[in-house]
N, C-alpha and C positions, 0 to 999 in steps of 0.2 A: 814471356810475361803474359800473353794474352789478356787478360782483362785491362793490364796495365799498356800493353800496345794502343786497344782500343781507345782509352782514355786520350794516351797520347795524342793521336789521331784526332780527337776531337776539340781537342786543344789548339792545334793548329791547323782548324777550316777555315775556310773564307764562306761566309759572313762568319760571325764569331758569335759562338752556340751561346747560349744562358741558360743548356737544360743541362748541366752538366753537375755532378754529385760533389759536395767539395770531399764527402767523405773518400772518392776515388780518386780524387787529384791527390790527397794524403796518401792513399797506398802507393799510386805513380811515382811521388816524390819518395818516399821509403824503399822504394824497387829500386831506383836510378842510384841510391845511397845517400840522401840527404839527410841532413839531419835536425829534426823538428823539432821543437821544443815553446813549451804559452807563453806567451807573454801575459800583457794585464788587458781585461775585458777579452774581446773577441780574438784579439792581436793571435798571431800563431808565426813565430822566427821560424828561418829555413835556412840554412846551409849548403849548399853544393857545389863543389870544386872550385873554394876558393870566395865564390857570388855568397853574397847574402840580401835576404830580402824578409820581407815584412808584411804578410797577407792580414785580410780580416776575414775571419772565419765568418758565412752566411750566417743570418740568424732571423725569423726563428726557425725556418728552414734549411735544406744540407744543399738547394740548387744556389751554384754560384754565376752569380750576377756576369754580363758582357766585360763591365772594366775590371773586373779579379781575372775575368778565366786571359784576358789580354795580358795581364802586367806577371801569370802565369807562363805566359807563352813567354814573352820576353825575359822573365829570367831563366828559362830552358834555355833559352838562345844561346843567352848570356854566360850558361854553365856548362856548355858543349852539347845539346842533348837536343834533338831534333828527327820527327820519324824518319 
């Protein structure tokens, strides 16, 4: 996956990054097999094995914030998917 490893990885550091692209957390979750799909306003649904969860897309910029890229991490946990 490479670029999608990386992200990975970056997802679950300790401290917990906030320079991270939301547009590359979309391709990571698209690689792993989820399944995305907008809600209303920023909202962006996510599907994966089974978890479902409910992000806000950054705005007006693409870096997502400490408490996304956490509730990120935690539904990877949640979906089996861990570096």
């Amino acid at each position: 996956m490479g670029k999608q490893d990386q992200t990975l990885s970056a997802i679950f550091e300790t401290p917990t990054r906030s320079d991270i692209r939301w547009s590359d957390i979309v391709s990571l979750l698209r690689a792993v097999g989820a399944d995305i799909s907008e809600g209303r306003g920023s909202r962006v649904r996510v599907v994966l094995n089974g978890q479902k969860a409910v992000f806000h897309r950054p705005h007006p910029g693409d870096q997502t914030g400490k408490p996304t890229v956490r509730d990120v991490k935690d539904f990877l946990i949640e979906a089996g998917i861990e570096p």
